[in-house]
RODO-2510 file (C-alpha; in nm, 4 decimals, decimal comma):
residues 116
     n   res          X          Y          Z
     1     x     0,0000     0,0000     0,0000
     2     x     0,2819     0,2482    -0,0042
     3     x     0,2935     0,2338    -0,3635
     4     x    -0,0292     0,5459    -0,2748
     5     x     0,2228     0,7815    -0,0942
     6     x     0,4981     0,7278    -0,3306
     7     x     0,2795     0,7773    -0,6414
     8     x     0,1536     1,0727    -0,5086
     9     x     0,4616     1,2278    -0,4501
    10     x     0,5453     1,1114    -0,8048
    11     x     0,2231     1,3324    -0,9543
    12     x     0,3063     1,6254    -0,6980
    13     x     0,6239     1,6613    -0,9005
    14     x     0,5214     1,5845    -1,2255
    15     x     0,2362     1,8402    -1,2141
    16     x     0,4870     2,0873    -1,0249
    17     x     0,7153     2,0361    -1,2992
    18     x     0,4230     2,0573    -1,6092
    19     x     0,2732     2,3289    -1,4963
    20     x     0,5675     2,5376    -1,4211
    21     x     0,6696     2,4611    -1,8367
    22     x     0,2907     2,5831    -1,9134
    23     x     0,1933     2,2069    -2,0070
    24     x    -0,1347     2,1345    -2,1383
    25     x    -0,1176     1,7913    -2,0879
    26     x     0,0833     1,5051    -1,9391
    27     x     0,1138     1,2481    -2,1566
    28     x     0,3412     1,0281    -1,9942
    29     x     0,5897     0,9679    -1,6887
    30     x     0,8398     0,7662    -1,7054
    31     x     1,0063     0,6342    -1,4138
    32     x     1,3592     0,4392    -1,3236
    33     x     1,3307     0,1724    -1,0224
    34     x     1,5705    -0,0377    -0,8779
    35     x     1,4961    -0,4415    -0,8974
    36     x     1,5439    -0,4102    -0,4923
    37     x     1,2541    -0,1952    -0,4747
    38     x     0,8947    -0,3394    -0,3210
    39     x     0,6891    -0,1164    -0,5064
    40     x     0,4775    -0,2880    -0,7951
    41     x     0,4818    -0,1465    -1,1117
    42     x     0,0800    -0,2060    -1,1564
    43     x    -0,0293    -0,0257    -0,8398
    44     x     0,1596     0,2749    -0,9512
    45     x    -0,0460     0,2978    -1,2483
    46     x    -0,3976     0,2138    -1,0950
    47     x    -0,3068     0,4936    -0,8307
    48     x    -0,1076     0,7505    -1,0331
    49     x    -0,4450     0,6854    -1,2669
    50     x    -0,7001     0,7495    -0,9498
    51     x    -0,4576     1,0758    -0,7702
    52     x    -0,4371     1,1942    -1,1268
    53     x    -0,8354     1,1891    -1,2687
    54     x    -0,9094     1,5742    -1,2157
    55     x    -0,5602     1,6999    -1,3242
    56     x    -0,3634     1,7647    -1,6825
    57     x    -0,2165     1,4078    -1,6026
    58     x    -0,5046     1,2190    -1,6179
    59     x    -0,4681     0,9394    -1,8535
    60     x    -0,1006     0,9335    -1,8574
    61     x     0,0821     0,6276    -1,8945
    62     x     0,3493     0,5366    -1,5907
    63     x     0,6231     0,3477    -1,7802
    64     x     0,8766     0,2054    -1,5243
    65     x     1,2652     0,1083    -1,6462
    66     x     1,3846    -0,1649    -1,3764
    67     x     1,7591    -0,1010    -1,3168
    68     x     1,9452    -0,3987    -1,2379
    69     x     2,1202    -0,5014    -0,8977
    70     x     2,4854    -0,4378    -0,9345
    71     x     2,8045    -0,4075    -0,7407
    72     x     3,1336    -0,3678    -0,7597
    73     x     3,4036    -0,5398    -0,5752
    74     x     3,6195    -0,3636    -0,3175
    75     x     3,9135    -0,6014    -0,4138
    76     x     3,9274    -0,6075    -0,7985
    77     x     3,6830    -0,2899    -0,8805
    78     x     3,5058    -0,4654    -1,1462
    79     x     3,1345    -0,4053    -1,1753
    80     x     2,9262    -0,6967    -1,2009
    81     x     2,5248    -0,7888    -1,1958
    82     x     2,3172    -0,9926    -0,9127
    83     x     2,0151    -1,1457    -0,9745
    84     x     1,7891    -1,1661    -0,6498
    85     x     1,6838    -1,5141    -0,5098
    86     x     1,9374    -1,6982    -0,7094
    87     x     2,2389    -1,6571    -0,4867
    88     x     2,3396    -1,6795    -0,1125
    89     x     2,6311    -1,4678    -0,0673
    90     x     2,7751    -1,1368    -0,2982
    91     x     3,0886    -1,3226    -0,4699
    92     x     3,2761    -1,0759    -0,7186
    93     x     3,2751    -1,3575    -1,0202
    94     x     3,6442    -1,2573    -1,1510
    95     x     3,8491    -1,2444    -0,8092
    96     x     3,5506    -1,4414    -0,5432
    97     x     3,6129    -1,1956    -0,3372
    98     x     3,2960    -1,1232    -0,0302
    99     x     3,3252    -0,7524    -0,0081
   100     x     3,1622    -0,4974    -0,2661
   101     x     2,9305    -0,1781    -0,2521
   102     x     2,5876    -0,1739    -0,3914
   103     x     2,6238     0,0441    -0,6974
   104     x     2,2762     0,0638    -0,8448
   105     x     1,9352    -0,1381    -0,7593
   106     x     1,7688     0,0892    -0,4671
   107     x     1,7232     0,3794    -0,7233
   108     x     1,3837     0,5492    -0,7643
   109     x     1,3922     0,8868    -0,9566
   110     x     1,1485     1,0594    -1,2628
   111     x     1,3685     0,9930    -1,5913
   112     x     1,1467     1,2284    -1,7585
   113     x     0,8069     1,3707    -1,8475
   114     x     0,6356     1,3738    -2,1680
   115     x     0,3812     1,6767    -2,2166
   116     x     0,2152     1,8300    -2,5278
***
């Protein structure tokens, strides 16, 4: 259920943002998300659809861009991808080394907004 507060937030800005660059209409959002995100990419739309039904973004489509979990090792510095569930332990796959820093996967930011 906090997929509500976030998507409202999301329309606070987008309307902030379309209004202030004398929009007429919204016509889409589209939206980048980590894969280590909860939110669900269909109850953004069914609420960004219900917050949005007496404003210039009503109708818009929420497209959402899942950005993969990757780190990169402390001990070699290569980058490398980590697919959730299929894995116990972070193990850099050139030098097996057990300590690296999160480098993308939490993200959750407005890529950009398409108005006519």
């Amino acid at each position: 259920m906090h997929e509500l507060a976030v998507t409202e937030n999301i329309l606070k800005t987008v309307l902030r943002h379309a209004e202030a660059n004398g929009a007429q209409k919204v016509v889409a959002v589209n939206l980048r998300i980590g894969e280590m995100t909860d939110l669900v990419d269909e109850w953004v739309q069914r609420y960004f659809d219900y917050l949005s039904r007496d404003t210039i973004a009503r109708g818009a489509e929420v497209r959402i861009d899942r950005s993969p979990v990757m780190f990169r090792c402390e001990g070699c510095g290569i980058t490398f991808r980590v697919r959730l569930g299929e894995q116990d332990r972070i193990v850099c796959p050139a030098c097996s080394g057990g300590k690296s820093v999160l480098v993308s996967g939490r993200e959750f930011f407005i890529r950009n907004i398409e108005v006519i």
